[in-house]
N, C-alpha and C positions, 0 to 999 in steps of 0.2 A: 917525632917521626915514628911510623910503625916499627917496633922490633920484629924483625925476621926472625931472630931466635924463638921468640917467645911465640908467635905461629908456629913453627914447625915444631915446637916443643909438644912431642903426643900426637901429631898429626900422624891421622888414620890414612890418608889418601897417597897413594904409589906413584901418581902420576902428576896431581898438581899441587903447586907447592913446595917439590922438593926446588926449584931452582926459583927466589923469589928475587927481582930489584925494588930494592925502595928508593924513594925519593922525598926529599923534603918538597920539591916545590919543581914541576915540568911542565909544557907546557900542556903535554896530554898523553896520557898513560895510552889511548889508542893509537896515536904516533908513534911511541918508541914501541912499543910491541909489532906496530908493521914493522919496524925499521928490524929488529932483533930478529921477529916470524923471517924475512927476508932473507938475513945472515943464519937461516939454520939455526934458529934456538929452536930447543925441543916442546913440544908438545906438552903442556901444561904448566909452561911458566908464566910466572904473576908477576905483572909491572904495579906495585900503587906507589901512590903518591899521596903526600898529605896536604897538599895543594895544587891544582890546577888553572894555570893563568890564561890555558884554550881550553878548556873543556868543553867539550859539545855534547849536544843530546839528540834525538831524532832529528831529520828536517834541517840540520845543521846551526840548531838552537843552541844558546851559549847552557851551558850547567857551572856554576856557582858554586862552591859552598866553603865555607868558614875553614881558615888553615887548622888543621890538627883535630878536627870536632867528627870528621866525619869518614867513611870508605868511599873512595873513590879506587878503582883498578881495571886492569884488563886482565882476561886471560888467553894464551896461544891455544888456539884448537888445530886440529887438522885431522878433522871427520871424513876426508874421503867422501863426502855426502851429495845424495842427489840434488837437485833443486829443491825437491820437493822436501828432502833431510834438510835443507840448508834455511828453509822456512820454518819448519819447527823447532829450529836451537832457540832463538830468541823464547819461546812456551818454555824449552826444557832448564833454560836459563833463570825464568820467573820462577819456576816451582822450586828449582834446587834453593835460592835467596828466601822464597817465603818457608818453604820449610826449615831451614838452616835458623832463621830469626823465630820461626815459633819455637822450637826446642832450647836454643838459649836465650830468649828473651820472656817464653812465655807469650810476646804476641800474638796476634796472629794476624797480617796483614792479610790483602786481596789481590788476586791479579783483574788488573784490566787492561784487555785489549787495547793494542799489541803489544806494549814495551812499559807499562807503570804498576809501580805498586803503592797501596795504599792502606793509611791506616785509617779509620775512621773517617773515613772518605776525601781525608786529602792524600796528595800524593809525598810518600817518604822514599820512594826509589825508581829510579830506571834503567833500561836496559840499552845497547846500541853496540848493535852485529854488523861488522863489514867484512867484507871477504873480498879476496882479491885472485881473482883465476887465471890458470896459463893455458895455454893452447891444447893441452892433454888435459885440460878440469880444472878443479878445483885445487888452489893451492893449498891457503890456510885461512882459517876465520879468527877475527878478533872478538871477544867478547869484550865489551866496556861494563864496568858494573859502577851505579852510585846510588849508594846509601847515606841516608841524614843521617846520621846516629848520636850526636850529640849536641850537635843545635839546638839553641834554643830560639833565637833572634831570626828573622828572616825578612829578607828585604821588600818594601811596602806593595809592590807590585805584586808576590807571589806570596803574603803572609797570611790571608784569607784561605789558600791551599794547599800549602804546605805545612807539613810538618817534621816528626822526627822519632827515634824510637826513645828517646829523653824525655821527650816531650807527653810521650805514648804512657813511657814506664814510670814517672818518675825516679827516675835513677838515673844515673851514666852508665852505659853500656861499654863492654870492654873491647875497643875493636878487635886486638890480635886474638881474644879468644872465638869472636864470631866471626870472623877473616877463617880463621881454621875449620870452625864449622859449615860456612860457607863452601870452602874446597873439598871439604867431604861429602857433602849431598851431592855437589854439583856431579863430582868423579860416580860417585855410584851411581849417578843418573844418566851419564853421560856412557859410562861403557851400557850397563843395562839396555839404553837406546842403540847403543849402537849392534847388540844383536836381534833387536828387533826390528830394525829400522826406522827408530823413533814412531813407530806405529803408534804406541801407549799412550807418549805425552801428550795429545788432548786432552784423552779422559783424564787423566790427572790431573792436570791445568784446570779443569772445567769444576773439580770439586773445590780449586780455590778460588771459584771466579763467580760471583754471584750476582754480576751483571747478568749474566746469562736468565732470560725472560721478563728482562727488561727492559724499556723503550730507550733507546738511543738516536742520537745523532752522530753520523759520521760527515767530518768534512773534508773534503778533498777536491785540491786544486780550483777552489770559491766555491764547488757546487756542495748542499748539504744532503742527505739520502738518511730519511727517517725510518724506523723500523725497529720492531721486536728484535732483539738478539737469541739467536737459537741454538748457538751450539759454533763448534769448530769443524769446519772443513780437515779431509785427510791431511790436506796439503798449508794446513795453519790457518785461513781465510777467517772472516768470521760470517756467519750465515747468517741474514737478516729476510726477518718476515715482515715484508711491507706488499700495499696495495696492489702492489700489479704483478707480488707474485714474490717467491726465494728468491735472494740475490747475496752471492758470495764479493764481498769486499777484501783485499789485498793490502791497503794502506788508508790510510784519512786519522783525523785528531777525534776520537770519542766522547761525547758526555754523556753523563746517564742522563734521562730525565726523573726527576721525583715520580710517582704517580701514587697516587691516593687509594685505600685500597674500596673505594668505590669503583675505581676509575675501569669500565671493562675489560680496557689494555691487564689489566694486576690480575687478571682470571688466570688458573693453571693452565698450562699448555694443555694438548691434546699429544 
């Protein structure tokens, strides 16, 4: 099970992380953090677990992973946040986890639109924000955060793309020390937005996102929408240039397509 101690041992961040639960095995670390968000726990407390028997991921997809190998957690927000704030947490959420894993791992994962991160182009993490409003706004948001980090084995349906930062590194990765590095990027990223109005995290997001001028498929709800990826909307979106003109997408499952660099789509933007 993760050591709390050994997290908070040296932990830079004031806000999240001083109050952590762990858990050997729940059913979902975004359950009990509504349940705690609901009763008044403070603002930046961490529910992980080292195994999850509900875990879900976007779309109300199950997430899996190997007891004791890997991070799975939540954490309490309560940003106060516009709609339009409440869309860009999931970005400011990606950036604080890739950069948190490039500093103590060395990696350097990717973010792709909207909620995956990957190494070497399969996915080794994701992201799943709920939030729950009351009649005067916004109450509080959950962050769900999972990371492979020491897996190596992965079940035949998703072993082709998946992977793990083990797998990345050859080595074991220590969670409680990247659990703590983790709550530090996040925290400085997190107040910093919050005087800007998360204005910033785009641009930031977007230098780790190298999908971006590249041919994607988004799909949603059966229908597919093909298009260049161009950038992020103010408001999180992602901007696609396709045939009949810009069109800003909200939701759908992305895949890059290869393209060749003959291919005239692989030309530099304008």
């Amino acid at each position: 099970m993760i050591d709390v101690a050994a997290v908070q041992k040296g932990l830079k961040a004031k806000i999240f992380g001083k109050k952590i639960y762990a858990f050997e095995s729940i059913d979902s670390t975004n359950n009990c953090a509504r349940t705690l968000a609901g009763d008044m726990t403070p603002e930046g407390t961490v529910i992980v677990a080292d195994y999850q028997t509900a875990g879900r991921g976007r779309l109300g997809r199950p997430w899996t992973a190997n007891p004791g190998e890997n991070l799975t957690f939540s954490l309490v927000l309560r940003p106060g946040a516009t709609a339009e704030g409440l869309n860009l947490l999931p970005l400011l959420t990606a950036v604080a986890v890739t950069q948190a894993v490039t500093q103590f791992s060395k990696l350097k994962p990717e973010c792709k639109w909207p909620n995956d991160l990957l190494l070497d182009g399969k996915k080794v993490g994701g992201i799943l924000l709920e939030s729950t409003q009351q009649q005067n706004g916004l109450d509080f948001v959950i962050a769900g955060i999972g990371i492979n980090v020491n897996q190596l084995n992965f079940p035949q349906d998703i072993a082709d793309r998946a992977t793990s930062l083990r797998c990345a590194a050859g080595r074991t990765i220590e969670r409680e020390g990247l659990l703590r590095c983790i709550l530090e990027h996040f925290e400085q990223l997190y107040i910093a937005g919050r005087h800007d109005e998360l204005r910033s995290i785009p641009q930031i997001w977007l230098s780790h996102a190298p999908m971006i001028g590249r041919l994607v498929d988004v799909t949603s709800n059966g229908s597919v929408l093909t298009g260049r990826a161009m950038g992020i909307a103010p408001d999180g979106g992602l901007i696609l240039a396709t045939p009949a003109g810009n069109r800003t997408v909200y939701a759908g499952d992305v895949s890059v397509r290869f393209i060749h660099p003959s291919d005239p789509a692989h030309a530099p933007r304008n």
